[in-house]
One Martini backbone bead per residue (centre of mass of N, CA, C, O) as a GRO file, in nm:
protein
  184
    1UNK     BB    1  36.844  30.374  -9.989
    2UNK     BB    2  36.535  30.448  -9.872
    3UNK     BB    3  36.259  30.233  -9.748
    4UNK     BB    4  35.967  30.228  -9.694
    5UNK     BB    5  35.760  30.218  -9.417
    6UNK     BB    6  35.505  30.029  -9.291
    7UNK     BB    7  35.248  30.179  -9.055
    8UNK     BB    8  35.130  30.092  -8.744
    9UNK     BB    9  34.819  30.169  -8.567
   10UNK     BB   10  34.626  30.023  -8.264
   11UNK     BB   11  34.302  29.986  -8.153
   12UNK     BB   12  34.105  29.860  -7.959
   13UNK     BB   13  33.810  29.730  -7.873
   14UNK     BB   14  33.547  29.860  -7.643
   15UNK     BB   15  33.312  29.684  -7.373
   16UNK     BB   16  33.034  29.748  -7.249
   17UNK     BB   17  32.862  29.597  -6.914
   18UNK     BB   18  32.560  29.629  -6.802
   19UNK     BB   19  32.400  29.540  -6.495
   20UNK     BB   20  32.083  29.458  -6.359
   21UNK     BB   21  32.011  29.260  -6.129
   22UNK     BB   22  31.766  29.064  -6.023
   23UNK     BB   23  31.456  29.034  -5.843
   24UNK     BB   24  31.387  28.815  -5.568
   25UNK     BB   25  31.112  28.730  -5.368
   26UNK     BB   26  31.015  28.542  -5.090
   27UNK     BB   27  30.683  28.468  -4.934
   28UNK     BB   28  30.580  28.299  -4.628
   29UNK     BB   29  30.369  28.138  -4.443
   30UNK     BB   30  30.262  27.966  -4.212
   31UNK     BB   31  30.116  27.714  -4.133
   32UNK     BB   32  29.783  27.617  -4.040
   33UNK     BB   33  29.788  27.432  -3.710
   34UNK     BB   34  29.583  27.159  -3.588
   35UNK     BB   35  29.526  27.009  -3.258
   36UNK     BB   36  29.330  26.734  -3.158
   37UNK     BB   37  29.297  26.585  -2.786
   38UNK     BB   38  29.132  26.335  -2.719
   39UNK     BB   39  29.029  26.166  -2.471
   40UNK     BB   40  29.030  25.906  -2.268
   41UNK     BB   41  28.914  25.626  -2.230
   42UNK     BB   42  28.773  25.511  -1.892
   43UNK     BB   43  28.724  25.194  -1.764
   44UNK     BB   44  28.602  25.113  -1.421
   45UNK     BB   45  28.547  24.783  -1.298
   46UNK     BB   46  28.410  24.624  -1.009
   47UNK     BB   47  28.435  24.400  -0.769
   48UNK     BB   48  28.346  24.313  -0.479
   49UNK     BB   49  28.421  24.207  -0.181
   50UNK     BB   50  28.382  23.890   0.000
   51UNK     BB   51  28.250  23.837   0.302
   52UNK     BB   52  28.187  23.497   0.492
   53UNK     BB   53  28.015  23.420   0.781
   54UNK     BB   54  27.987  23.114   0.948
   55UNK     BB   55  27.827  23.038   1.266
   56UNK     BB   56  27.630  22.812   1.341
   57UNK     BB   57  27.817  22.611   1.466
   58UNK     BB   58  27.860  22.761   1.716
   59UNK     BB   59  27.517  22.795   1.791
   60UNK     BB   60  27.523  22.497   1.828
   61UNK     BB   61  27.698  22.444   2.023
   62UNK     BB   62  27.504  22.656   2.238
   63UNK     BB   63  27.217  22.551   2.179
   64UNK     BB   64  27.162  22.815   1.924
   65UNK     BB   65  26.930  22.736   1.722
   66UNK     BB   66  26.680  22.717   1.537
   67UNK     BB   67  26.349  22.571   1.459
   68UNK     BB   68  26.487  22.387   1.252
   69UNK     BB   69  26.764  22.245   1.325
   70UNK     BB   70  26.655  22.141   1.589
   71UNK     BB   71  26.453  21.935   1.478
   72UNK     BB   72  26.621  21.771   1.282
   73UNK     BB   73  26.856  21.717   1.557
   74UNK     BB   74  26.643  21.556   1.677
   75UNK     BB   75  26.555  21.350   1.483
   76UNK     BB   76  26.852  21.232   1.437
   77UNK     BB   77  26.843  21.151   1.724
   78UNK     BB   78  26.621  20.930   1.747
   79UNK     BB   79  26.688  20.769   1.536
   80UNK     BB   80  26.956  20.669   1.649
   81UNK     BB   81  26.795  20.559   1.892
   82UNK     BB   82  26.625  20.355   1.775
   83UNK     BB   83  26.900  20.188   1.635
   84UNK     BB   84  27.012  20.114   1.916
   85UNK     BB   85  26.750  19.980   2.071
   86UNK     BB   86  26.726  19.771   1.823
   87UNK     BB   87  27.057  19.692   1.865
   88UNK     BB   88  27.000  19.585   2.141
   89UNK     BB   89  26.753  19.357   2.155
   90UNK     BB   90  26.899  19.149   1.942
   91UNK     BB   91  27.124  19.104   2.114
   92UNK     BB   92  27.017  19.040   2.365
   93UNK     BB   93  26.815  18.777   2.187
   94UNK     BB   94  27.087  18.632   2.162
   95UNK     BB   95  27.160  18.572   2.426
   96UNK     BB   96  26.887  18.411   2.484
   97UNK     BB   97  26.920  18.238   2.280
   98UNK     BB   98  27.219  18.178   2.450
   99UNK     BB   99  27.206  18.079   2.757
  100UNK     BB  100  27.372  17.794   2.791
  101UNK     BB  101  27.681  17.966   2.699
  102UNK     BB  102  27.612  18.145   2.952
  103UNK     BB  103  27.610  18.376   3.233
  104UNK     BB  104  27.364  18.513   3.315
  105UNK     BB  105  27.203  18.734   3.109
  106UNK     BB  106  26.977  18.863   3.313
  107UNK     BB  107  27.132  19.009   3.485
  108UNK     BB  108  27.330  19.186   3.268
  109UNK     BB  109  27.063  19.327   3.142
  110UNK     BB  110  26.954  19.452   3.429
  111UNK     BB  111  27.182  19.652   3.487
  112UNK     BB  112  27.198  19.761   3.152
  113UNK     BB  113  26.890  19.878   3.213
  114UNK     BB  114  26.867  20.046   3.465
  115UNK     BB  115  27.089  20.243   3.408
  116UNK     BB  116  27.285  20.506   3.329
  117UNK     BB  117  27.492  20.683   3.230
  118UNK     BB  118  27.703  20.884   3.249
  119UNK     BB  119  27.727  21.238   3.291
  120UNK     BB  120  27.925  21.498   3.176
  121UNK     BB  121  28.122  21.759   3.260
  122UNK     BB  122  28.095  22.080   3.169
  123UNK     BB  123  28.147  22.298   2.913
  124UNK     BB  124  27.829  22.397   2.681
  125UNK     BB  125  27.861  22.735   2.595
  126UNK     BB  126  28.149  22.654   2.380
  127UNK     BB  127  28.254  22.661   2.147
  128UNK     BB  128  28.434  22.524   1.889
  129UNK     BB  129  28.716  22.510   1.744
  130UNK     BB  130  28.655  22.673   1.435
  131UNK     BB  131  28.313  22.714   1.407
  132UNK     BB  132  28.407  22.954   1.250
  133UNK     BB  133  28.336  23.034   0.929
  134UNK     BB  134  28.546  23.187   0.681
  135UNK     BB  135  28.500  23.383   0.351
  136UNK     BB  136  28.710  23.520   0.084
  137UNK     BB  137  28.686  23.755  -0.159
  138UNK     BB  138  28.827  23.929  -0.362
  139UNK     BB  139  28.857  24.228  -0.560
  140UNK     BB  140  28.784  24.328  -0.870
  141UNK     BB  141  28.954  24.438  -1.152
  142UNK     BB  142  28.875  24.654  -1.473
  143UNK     BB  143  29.064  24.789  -1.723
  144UNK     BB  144  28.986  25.036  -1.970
  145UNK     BB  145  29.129  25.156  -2.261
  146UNK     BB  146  29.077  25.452  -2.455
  147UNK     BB  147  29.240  25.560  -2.756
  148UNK     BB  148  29.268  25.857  -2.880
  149UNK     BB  149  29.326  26.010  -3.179
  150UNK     BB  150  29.476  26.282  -3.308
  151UNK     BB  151  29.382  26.554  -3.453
  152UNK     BB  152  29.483  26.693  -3.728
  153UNK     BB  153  29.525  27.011  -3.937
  154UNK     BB  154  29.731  27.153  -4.235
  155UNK     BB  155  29.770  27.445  -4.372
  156UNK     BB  156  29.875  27.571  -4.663
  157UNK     BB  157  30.075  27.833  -4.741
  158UNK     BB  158  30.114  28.001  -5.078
  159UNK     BB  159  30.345  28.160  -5.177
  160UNK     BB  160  30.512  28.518  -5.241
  161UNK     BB  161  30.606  28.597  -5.572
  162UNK     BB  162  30.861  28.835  -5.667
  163UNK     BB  163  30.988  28.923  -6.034
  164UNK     BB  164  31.275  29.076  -6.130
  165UNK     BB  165  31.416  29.152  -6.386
  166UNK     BB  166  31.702  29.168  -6.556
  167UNK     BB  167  31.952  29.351  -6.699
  168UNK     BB  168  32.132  29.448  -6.991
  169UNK     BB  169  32.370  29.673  -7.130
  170UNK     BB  170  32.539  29.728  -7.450
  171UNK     BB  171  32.831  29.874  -7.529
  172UNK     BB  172  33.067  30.102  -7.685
  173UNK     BB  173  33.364  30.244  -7.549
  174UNK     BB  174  33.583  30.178  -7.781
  175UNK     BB  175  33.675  30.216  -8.119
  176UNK     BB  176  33.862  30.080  -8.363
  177UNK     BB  177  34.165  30.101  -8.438
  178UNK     BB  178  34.354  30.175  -8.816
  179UNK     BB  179  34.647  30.261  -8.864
  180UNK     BB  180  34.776  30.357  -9.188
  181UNK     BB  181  35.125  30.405  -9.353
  182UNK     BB  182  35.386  30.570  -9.512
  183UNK     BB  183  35.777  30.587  -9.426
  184UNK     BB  184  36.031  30.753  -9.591
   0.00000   0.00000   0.00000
């Protein structure tokens, strides 16, 4: 005897799934971007240099000076002989006061009370060395730099965004399929 026998076949479902992706722009404009630059301050000051000659002691040597410093000359010139007449007249009184003690006193001033020095032969028209006095001050420089500052200014350009949504759709491609039999 022969038993029957339960058949089975199935067929699997199938899933289609179409998808349409999102699609999305962005665009940007570059910033506006502004840049200035003050310039910078300079200020130069200077002290100029300054060279001074003082002639006047050349000119002195050469008894060629002003009629103030002339007279001034001339007058500590009589002071200095006044002062020395003094003390020529005192000293000779000493010696005539100790006339006693010395030899002969009343002729050796009267040698040397008439005859006057010997003045001596010379060029006196040529200045003495290094008569001429020169002063030299250098010039100064002052600089000063004032930095400015950049001024920057950058303006954000707000970004342009465009969004397409995507779509999914999902459908049954093949069905399920389940036969059962019984095959004797």
């Amino acid at each position: 005897m022969q038993i029957p026998q339960l058949q089975m076949r199935s067929q699997l479902g199938q899933i289609a799934i179409n998808t349409n992706n999102a699609k999305q722009f962005i665009s940007q404009r570059q910033a506006d971007l502004t840049i200035q630059q003050p310039q910078a301050e300079l200020k130069i000051q200077t002290k100029p240099s300054k060279l001074t000659i003082d002639q006047s002691k050349a000119w002195e040597d050469m008894n060629l000076m002003g009629i103030l410093r002339r007279t001034e000359k001339i007058a500590a010139q009589g002071k200095q002989e006044v002062m020395n007449g003094i003390a020529r007249r005192a000293r000779q009184g000493n010696q005539l006061m100790k006339i006693e003690h010395q030899s002969n006193p009343i002729q050796q001033q009267s040698i040397a009370n008439a005859y006057e020095p010997y003045k001596s032969l010379g060029i006196k028209f040529i200045p003495s060395t290094f008569a001429v006095q020169t002063n030299y001050q250098p010039s100064e420089i002052d600089i000063t730099v004032i930095r400015n500052e950049p001024i920057i200014r950058a303006k954000v350009n707000q970004p342009q965004i465009s969004y397409q949504p995507g779509d999914v759709e999902i459908s049954l491609k093949q069905q399920p399929e389940l036969d059962i039999w019984l095959e004797a």
